[in-house]
C-alpha positions in Angstrom: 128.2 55.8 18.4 128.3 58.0 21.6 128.4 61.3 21.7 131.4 63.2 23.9 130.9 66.9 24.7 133.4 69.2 26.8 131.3 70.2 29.6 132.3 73.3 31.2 131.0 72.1 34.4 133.4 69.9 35.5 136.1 71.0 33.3 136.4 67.8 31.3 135.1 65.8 28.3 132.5 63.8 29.1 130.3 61.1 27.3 126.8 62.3 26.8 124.5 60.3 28.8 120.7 61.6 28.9 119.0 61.7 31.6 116.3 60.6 29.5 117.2 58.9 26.1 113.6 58.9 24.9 113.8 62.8 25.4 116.8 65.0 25.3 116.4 68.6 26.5 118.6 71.3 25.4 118.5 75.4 26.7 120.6 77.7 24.6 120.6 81.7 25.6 119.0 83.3 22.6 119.9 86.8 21.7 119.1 89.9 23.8 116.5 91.7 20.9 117.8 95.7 21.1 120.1 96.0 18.0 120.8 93.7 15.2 122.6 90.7 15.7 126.4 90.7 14.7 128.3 87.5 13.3 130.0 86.8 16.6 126.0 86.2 18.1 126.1 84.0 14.6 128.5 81.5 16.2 126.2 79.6 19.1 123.3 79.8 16.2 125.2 77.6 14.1 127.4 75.6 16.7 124.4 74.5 18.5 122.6 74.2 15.2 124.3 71.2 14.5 124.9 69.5 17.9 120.8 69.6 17.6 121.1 67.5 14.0 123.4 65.3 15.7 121.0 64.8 18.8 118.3 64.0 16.5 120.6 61.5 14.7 120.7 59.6 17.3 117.8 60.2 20.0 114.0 59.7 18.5 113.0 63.1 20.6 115.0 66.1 20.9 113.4 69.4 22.5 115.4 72.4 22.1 114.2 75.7 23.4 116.2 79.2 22.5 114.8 82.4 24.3 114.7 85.8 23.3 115.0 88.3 25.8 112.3 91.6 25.1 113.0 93.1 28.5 116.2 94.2 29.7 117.7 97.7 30.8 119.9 97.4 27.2 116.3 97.6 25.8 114.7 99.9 27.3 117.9 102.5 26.7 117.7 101.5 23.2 114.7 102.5 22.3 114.3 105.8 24.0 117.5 107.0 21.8 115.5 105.5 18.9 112.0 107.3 20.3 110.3 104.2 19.7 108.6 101.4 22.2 110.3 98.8 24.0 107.4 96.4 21.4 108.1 98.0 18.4 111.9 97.6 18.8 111.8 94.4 19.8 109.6 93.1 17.0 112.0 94.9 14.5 115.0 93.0 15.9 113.2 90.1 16.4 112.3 89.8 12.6 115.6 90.8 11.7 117.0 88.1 14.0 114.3 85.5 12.4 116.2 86.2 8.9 119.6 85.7 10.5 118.4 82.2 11.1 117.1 81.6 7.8 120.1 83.5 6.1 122.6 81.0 8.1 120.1 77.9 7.6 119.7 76.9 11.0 116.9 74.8 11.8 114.0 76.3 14.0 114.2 75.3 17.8 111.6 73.2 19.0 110.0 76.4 21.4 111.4 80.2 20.9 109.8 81.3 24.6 109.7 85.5 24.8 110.3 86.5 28.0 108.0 88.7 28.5 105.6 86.1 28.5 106.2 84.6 30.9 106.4 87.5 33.7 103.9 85.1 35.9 106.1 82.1 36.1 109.2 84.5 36.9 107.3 86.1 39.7 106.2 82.6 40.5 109.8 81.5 41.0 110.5 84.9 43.1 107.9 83.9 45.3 109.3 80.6 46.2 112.6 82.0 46.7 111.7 84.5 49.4 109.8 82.0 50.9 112.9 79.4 51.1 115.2 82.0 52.2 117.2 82.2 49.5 115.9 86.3 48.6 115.0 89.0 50.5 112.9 92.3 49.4 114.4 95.7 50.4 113.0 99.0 48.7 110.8 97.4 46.0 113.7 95.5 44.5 114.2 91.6 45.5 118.2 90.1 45.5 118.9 86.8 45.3 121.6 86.0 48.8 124.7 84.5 46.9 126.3 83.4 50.5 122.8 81.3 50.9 124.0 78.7 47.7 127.3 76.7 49.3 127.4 76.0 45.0 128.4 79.1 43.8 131.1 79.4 41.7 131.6 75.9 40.9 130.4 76.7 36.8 133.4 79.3 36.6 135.6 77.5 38.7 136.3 80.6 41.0 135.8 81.5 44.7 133.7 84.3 45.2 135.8 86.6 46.3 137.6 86.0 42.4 134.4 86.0 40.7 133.5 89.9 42.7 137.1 90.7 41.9 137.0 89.9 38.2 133.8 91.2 37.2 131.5 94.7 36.8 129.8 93.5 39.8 125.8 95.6 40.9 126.7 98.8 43.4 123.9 98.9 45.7 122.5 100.7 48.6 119.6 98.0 48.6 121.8 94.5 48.7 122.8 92.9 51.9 126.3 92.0 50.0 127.9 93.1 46.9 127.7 89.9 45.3 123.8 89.6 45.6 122.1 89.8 41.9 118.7 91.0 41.3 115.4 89.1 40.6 113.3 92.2 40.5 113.5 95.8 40.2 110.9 98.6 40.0 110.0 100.5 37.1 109.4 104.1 36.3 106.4 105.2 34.9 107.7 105.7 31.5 109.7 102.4 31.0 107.8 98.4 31.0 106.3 97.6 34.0 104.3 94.2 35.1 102.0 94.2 38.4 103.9 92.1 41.9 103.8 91.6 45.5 107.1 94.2 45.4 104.6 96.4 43.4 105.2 97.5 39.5 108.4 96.5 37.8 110.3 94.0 35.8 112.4 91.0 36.3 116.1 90.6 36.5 118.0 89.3 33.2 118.9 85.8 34.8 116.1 85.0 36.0 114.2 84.3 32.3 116.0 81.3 31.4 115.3 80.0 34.7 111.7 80.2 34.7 111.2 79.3 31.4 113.9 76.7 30.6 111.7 74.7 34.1 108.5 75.3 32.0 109.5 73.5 28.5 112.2 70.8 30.2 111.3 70.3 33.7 113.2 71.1 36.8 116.4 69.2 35.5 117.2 68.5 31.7 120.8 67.7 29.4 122.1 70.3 27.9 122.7 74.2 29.0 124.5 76.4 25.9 125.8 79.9 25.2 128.8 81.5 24.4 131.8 81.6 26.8 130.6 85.3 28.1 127.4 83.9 29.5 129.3 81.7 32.0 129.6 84.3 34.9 127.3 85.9 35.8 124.6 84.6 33.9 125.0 80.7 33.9 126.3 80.8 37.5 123.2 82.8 38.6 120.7 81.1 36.7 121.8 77.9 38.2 121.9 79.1 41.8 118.2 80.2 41.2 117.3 77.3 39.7 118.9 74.7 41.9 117.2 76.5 45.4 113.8 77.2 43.6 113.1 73.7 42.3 115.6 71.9 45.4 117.8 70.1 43.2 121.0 68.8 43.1 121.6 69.6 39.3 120.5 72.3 36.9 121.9 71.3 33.9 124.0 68.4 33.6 125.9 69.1 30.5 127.2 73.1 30.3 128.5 73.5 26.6 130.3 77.3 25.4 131.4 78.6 22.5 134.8 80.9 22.5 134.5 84.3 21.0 134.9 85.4 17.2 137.9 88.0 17.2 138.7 90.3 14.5 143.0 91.4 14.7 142.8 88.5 17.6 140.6 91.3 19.3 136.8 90.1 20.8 134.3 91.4 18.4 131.9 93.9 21.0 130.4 97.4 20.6 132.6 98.8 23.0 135.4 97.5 20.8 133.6 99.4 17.5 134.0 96.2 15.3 130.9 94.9 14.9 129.9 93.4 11.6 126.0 92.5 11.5 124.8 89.5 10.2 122.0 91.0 8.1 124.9 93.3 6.1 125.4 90.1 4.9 123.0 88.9 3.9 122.7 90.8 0.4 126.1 90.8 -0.5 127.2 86.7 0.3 126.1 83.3 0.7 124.4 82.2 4.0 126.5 79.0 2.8 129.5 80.7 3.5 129.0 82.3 6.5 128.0 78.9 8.3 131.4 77.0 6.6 133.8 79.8 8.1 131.8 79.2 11.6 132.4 75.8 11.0 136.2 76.1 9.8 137.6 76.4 13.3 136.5 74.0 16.6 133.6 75.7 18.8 136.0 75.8 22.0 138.9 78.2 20.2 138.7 81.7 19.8 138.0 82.2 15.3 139.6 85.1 13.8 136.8 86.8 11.4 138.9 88.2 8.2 138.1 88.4 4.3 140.2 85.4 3.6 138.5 83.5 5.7 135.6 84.1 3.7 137.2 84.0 0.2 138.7 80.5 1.1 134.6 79.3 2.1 133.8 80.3 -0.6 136.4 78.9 -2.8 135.9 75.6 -1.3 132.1 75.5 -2.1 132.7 77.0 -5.4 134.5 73.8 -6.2 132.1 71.3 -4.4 129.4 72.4 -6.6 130.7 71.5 -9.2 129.8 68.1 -8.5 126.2 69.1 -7.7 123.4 67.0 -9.0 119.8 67.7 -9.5 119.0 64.3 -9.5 120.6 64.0 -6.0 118.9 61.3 -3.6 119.3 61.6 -0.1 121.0 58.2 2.3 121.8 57.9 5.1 125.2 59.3 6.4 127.4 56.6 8.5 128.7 57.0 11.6 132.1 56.7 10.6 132.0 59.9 8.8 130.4 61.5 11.6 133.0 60.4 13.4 134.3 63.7 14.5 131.1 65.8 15.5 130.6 62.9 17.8 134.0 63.9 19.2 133.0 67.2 20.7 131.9 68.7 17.8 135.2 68.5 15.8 133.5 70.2 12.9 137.4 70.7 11.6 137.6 67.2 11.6 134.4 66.8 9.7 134.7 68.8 6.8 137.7 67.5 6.5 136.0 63.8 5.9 134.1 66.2 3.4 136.8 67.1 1.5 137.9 63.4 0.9 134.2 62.6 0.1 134.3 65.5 -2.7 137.4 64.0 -4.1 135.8 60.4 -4.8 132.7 62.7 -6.2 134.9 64.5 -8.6 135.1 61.0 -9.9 131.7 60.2 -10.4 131.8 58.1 -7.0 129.1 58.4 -3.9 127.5 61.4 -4.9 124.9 60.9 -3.3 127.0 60.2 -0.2 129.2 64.2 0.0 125.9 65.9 -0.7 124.2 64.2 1.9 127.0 64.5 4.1 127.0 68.1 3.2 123.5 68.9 3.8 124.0 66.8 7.3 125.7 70.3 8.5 123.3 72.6 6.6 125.2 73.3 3.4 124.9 72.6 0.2 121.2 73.7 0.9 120.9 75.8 -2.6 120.8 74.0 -6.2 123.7 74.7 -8.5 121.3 77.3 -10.4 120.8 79.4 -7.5 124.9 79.1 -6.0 125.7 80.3 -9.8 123.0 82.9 -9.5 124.1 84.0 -6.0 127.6 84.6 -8.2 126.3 86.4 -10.9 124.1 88.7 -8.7 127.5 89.7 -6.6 129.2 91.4 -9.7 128.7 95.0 -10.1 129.7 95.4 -13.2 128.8 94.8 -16.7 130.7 93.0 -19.8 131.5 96.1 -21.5 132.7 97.9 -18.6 134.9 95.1 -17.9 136.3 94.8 -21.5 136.3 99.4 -21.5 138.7 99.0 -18.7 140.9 96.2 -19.8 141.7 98.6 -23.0 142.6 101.5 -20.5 144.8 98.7 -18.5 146.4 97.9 -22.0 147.5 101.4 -22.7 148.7 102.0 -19.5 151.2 98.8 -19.6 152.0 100.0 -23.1 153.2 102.9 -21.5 155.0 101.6 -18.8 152.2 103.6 -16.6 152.6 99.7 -13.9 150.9 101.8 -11.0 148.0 102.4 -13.2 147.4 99.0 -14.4 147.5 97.6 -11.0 145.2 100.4 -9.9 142.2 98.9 -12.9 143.6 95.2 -12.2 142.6 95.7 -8.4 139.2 97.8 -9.2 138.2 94.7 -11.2 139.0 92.2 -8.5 136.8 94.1 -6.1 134.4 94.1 -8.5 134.2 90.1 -8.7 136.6 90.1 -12.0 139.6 87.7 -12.1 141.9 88.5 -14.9 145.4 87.0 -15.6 148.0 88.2 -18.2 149.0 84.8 -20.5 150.6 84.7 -23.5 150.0 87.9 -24.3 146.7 87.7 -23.9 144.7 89.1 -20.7 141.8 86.2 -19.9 138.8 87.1 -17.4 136.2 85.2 -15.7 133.9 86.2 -13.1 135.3 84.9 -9.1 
C-alpha cells in the first residue's frame, strides 16, 4: 500500500516515493541536551517513532538518524548557572533524555550522531562554503550570505523580507545583511572551544544537522522531520547550507512537522512557565499512556495537554487489557488496518480500527490480531501483571486508611455535614479510590 505524507515543502500531500526503495533515509532534529526534556519535545519522539515502524513495514532498509545537540549558547548559559561543565550537563540530560525514550517506548534510531563529534566535518562544510561564495569571514565569526541562495524561503513559504519581519532575527555589527546566519563564532576562554582557520570557537546551531545528516544519508536522502518551530530558521537554513555545500537541487525531498502540544490552547515553552517534564512522569504513570494521548489527536493539529486526556488513555487501556493474553502470538498485521497511518499518519483513524478490533476480542475473536495491532504502535508493550502492578504501585494509600475514612464520610452524611463528605469523597479520588454510594451501601475499588 503506498504511503502519503503532508510534506511541508510544497504545501501538499504527497505519495512517498524514495529515492531509493532499497534504502530509505530519514533526519529528525533530536533534542537540544541543557534541561530535561518536556512532553511537548515527547510529541516528534513518538510521531516519528511510528512513521519509522511503518517505513520498516514496508521498505527492507530504513536508516534513521536523530541528533543531539551538546553545543549551543542555551548550553553553555545553562551550565554556568548550574556551576557545572558543558560535558557533565550534557551527559546528565542526555541520560535523562535516553529514559524518556525508553519511558515512551520508542524504538532506538538507527545512528544518535552528537554534535560535537563531529566539529571536523562542520568546519569541513564551512570550508567549502567560503570557498563557493556562499560565506564570508569577518572578525573571527563566518555568516552564511542569505541573498547568495535564490531558494530561500521556499520551506516557510515567505519572502524574505516576511521571514526578517516575523522572526527574532541576529543583530550584528559583523554581517553584511541582517538576514545572514552564522556558521561559526569565536569562543571565550572559559566557554567550549574547537581549533579553525577563523581561530578557536564553535559552530552555529544549523549547521550540525547539515554536516552530519550528509555523513549518515549522503548529500540527498527522503525524509527531513521536527516539530513545526524548527521550520524557520532552522530547516530553511540548514537547507540553504546544505543545497550550496553539496550543489544540489534537493536537500530533503519529503519535510514532515509536528504542530505544538498546548496547555489552555496556549504553546507549552519556558517562557510560557508551563512546562511539564517527561521524566515527572515517569514514576507516577504509564509510558503507555503518555504515547496513546500523543497518539489521540493527528500529528499536523495543535493537542491540548489536560488530565482528562490522560484519564481517558488510561481508561481505554484499562479496558483493552482486559483481553490480554500471555499466550499471545504475534501475525502479521494487514494493510487494511493500517489503512490510516498510510494516510499521513492518521493515528486517529488507527486507533480507531483498534477499538473495533478490541470489540471482536472481548469476544474471544482475533486476539492475536488487536494485540499485534497494538504493539504495531508500541503499546500494549507490558504484560497484564505489570499494567495491574503499574496500578497498584499508583495508590497512596492503604486498605484501612481507605475503609478509616469512609466511616468519617459516613458520620458526616449522617449529619448532614454534605461539604465534608465530598471533601473525603474527593481526597480518596486523588488518592486512586473510586467509591459510589448504592443501595445504601458505599462500594470502592481501586481506579
Amino acid at each position: 500500500m503506498d504511503i502519503y505524507l503532508t510534506n511541508n515543502l510544497t504545501n501538499q500531500k504527497e505519495q512517498f516515493i524514495p529515492k531509493n526503495k532499497e534504502e530509505i533515509g530519514m533526519y529528525v532534529c533530536g533534542p537540544t541536551v541543557y534541561d530535561d526534556p518536556h512532553i511537548g519535545n515527547a510529541r516528534p519522539l513518538v510521531v516519528f517513532d511510528i512513521l519509522f515502524k511503518l517505513l520498516k513495514n514496508n521498505f527492507a532498509k530504513v536508516t534513521y538518524v536523530r541528533n543531539i545537540t551538546d553545543i549551543d549558547d542555551k548550553i553553555i548559559k545553562s551550565s554556568q548557572e548550574q556551576k557545572i561543565s558543558t560535558k557533565e550537563l550534557t551527559e546528565k540530560v542526555t541520560s535523562s533524555f535516553q529514559k524518556d525514550c525508553e519511558f515512551l517506548n520508542c524504538e532506538s534510531p538507527t545512528h544518535q550522531p552528537k554534535a560535537t563529534e563531529h566539529i571536523d566535518l562542520m568546519i569541513e562544510m564551512i570550508t567549502e562554503l567560503i570557498e563557493k561564495g556562499f560565506a564570508y569571514e569577518n572578525q573571527k565569526h563566518v555568516y552564511f550570505e542569505v541573498k547568495k541562495f535564490a531558494d530561500y524561503g521556499k520551506l516557510s513559504n515567505k519572502n524574505l523580507d516576511e521571514l526578517i519581519a516575523g522572526s527574532r532575527v541576529e543583530i550584528s555589527e559583523n554581517k553584511k545583511n541582517s538576514e545572514d546566519f552564522v556558521l561559526w563564532k569565536p569562543s571565550t576562554n572559559n566557554e567550549p572551544n574547537w581549533e579553525s582557520p577563523w581561530g578557536k570557537g564553535r559552530p552555529g546551531w544549523h549547521l550540525e544537522c547539515s554536516a552530519m545528516s550528509k555523513k549518515f544519508l549522503g548529500n540527498e536522502f527522503d525524509i527531513h522531520g521536527g516539530g513545526i518551530d524548527l521550520i524557520f530558521p532552522h530547516h530553511e537554513n540548514e537547507i540553504a547550507q546544505s543545497r550550496c555545500a553539496n550543489e544540489t537541487k534537493i536537500f530533503a525531498k519529503y519535510w514532515i512537522h509536528n504542530a505544538f502540544i498546548t496547555m489552555s490552547n496556549e504553546k507549552m515553552a519556558k517562557s510560557q512557565g508551563n512546562i511539564l517534564k517527561i521524566k515527572d512522569f515517569r514514576n507516577k504513570i504509564s509510558g503507555q499512556i503518555i504515547r496513546l494521548a500523543l497518539m489521540s489527536t493527528h500529528y499536523k493539529q495543535p493537542l491540548d495537554w489536560n488530565d482528562k486526556l490522560l484519564s481517558d488513555c488510561e481508561n481505554i487501556l484499562d479496558k483493552w487489557y482486559r483481553v490480554y493474553s500471555s499466550d499471545f502470538k504475534s501475525i502479521k498485521v494487514s494493510d487494511e488496518i493500517l489503512k490510516p497511518l498510510y494516510e499521513d499518519l492518521n493515528t486517529p483513524g488507527y486507533i480507531a480500527n483498534l477499538h473495533n478490533l478490541f470489540e471482536k476480542a472481548s469476544k474471544g475473536e482475533n486476539i492475536n490480531l488487536f494485540i499485534s495491532a497494538c504493539k504495531f504502535i508500541g503499546l500494549m508493550n507490558e504484560s497484564r501483571e505489570q499494567w495491574n502492578n503499574f496500578k497498584k504501585n499508583k495508590v497512596s494509600i492503604s486498605e484501612s486508611e481507605i475503609k478509616s475514612m469512609l466511616s468519617l464520610r459516613d458520620k458526616a452524611r449522617e449529619n448532614k455535614n454534605y461539604k465534608e463528605a465530598d471533601r473525603i469523597r474527593d481526597e480518596l479520588n486523588d488518592k486512586g479510590v473510586l467509591i459510589e454510594d448504592k443501595d445504601g451501601k458505599t462500594l470502592w475499588k481501586f481506579k
